[in-house]
N, C-alpha and C positions, 0 to 999 in steps of 0.2 A: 283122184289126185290127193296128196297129201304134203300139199304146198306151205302147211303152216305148224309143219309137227312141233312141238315142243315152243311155239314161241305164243304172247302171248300178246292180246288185240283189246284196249278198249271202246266202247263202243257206245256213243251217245245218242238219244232218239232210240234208243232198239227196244221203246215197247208199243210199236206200230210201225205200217209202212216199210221206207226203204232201209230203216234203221234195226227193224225188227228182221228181213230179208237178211243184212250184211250180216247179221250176228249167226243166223241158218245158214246161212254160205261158209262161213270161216272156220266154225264147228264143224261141219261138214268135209270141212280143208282139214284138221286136225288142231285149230287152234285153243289155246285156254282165251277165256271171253270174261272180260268183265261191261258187262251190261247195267247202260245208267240210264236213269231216265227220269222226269219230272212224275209218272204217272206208276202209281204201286200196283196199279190191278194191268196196266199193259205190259208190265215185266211179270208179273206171275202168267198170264200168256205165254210170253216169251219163252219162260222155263218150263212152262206146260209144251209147248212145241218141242225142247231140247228135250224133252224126256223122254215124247213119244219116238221121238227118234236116237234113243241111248245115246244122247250128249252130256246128258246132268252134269259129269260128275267135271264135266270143262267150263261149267256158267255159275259166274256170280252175278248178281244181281243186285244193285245198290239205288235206294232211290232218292233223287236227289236234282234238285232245282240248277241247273249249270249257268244257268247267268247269275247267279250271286257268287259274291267272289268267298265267302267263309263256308260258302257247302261244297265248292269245288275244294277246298283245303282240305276240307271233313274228309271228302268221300276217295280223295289221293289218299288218306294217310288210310280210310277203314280198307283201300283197295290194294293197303302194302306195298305201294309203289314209293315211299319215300327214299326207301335205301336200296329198290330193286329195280332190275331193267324192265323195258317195255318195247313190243316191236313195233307195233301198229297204233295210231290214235285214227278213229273216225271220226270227225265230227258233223254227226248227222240231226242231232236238235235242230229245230226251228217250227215258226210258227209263218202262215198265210194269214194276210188280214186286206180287206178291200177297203175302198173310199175314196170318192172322188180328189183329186188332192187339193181344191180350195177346202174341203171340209175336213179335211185330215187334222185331228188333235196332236199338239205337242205330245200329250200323254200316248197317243196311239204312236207316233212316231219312235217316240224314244223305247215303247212297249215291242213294236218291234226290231228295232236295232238293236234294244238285249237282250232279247233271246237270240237272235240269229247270228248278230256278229261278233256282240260283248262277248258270248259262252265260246265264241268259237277262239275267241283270245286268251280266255282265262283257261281254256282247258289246254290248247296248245302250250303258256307259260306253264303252268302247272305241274304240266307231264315232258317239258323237254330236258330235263335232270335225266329222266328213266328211259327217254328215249335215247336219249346221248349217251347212255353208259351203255349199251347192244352195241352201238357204235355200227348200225344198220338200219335205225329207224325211220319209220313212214308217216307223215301226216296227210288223213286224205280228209279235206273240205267240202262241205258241198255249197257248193252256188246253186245257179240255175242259170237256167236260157235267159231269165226277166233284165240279166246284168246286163247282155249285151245285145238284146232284141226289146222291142216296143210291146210292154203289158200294159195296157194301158189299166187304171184302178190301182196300181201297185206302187204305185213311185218308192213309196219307205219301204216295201218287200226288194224293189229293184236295187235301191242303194246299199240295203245290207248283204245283199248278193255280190253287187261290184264289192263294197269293200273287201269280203273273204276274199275274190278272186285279188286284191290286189296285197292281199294282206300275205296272200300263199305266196305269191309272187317271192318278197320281202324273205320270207322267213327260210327261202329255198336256197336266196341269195346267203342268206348269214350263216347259214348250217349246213352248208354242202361241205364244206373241206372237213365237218365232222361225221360224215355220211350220214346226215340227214336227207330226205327226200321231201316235197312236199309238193302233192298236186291239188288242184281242184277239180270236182266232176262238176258237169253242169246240167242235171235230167230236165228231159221237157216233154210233155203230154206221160208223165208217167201216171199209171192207177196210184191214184193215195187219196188218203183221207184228204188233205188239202185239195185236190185236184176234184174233188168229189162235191166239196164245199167252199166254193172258192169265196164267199160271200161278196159277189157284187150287187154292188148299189143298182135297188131295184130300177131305178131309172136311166141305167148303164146301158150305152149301144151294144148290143151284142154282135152290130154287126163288125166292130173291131176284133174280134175273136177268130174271124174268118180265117184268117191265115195261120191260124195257133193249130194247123192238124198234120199229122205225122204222113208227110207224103210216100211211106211205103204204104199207104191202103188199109193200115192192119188195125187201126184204133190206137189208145190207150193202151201204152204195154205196161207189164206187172211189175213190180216194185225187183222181182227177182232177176230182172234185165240190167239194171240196177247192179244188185249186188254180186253179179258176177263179172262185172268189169270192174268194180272195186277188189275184189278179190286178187286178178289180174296183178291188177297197180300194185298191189301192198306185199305181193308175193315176188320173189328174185326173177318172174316173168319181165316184170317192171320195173328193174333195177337200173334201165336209163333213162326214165322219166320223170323228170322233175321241173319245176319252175312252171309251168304248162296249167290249163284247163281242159279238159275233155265235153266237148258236148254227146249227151245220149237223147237226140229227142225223134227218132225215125225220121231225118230228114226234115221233122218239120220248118226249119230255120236255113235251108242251103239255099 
């Protein structure tokens, strides 16, 4: 498939996990990739992956912290999207953090609400200039199951989730008559570093967990489960799908 010839995808989170997945996939589709990410050695990874698979010459790479709001400015203008179109925004940054929630710090709170939902705002404003001028553009969010399922240890992971999903909601309504698209995915029991690490409190029941398993039998599936239903979405497969959430967790939530 060559679902994204000549259009071009940014891609936040892609130097690990499902964000690092979506940018292999889309390259793969024939996309140009600008790949952002807080961490410098997961994006040389990243471009290490595009190499080995003769993609180089479609990946940029910029590194850059997306919940502040002066480096998402920076890395819009280093990424030449101030006076150019854009097709696709992913936004796949975020951070997992545990704690009981009478112990949850304000600091831990608000620590994860901007990574997760703040960056997910600012990169959305940021890039709906460039998306609006394709007059085709896609924003694909990521939630999670924790929005609208019981994780228990997550409460501030859970609300920054609902917010994106409510946030896609919003933005699907205001920019649909400029053919904007805007969905949310919501993966659950997927393989990622988060899922690997979930840091719960040593003194956490684990018997709440119990239901967190993917009733198709198969385990954990890999972040590339992931990124080819993102691909889907962002491609003119997907072009009647907006306002919506998708969950991907194998059943484990029906």
């Amino acid at each position: 498939m060559n679902r994204f010839h000549q259009r071009t995808a940014l891609v936040t989170g892609a130097g690990s996990g499902i964000g690092q997945a979506v940018v292999a996939r889309l390259l793969e589709e024939g996309a140009n990739i600008i790949a952002v990410d807080v961490s410098e050695q997961g994006l040389v990874e990243t471009a290490d992956r595009a190499g080995h698979a003769g993609h180089a010459a479609r990946l940029q790479t910029i590194t850059a912290d997306v919940s502040e709001e002066a480096a998402v400015a920076a890395m819009v203008a280093e990424a030449g999207l101030v006076d150019a179109g854009l097709d696709v925004l992913v936004n796949a940054a975020g951070i997992l953090r545990s704690a009981h929630t009478h112990q949850t710090s304000l600091d831990l709170w608000n620590q994860i609400l901007k990574v997760n939902l703040t960056s997910t705002f600012l990169m959305t404003r940021a890039t709906l200039p460039a998306l609006l001028r394709t007059g085709r553009g896609v924003v694909i969010n990521f939630s999670s199951t924790s929005a609208s399922f019981a994780h228990p240890y997550m409460a501030a992971y859970a609300a920054s989730k609902g917010g994106i999903q409510a946030f896609t909601h919003a933005i699907a309504a205001e920019y649909a008559s400029q053919g904007l698209r805007a969905i949310a995915v919501a993966p659950g029991s997927i393989e990622s570093g988060m899922t690997r690490a979930p840091g719960i409190p040593e003194d956490g029941d684990l018997s709440l967990f119990a239901k967190l398993t993917p009733a198709l039998g198969r385990g954990f599936a890999p972040p590339t489960t992931v990124a080819g239903l993102v691909a889907a979405l962002a491609s003119d497969d997907g072009l009647f799908v907006t306002g919506t959430e998708l969950r991907i967790d194998g059943g484990t939530h029906m």
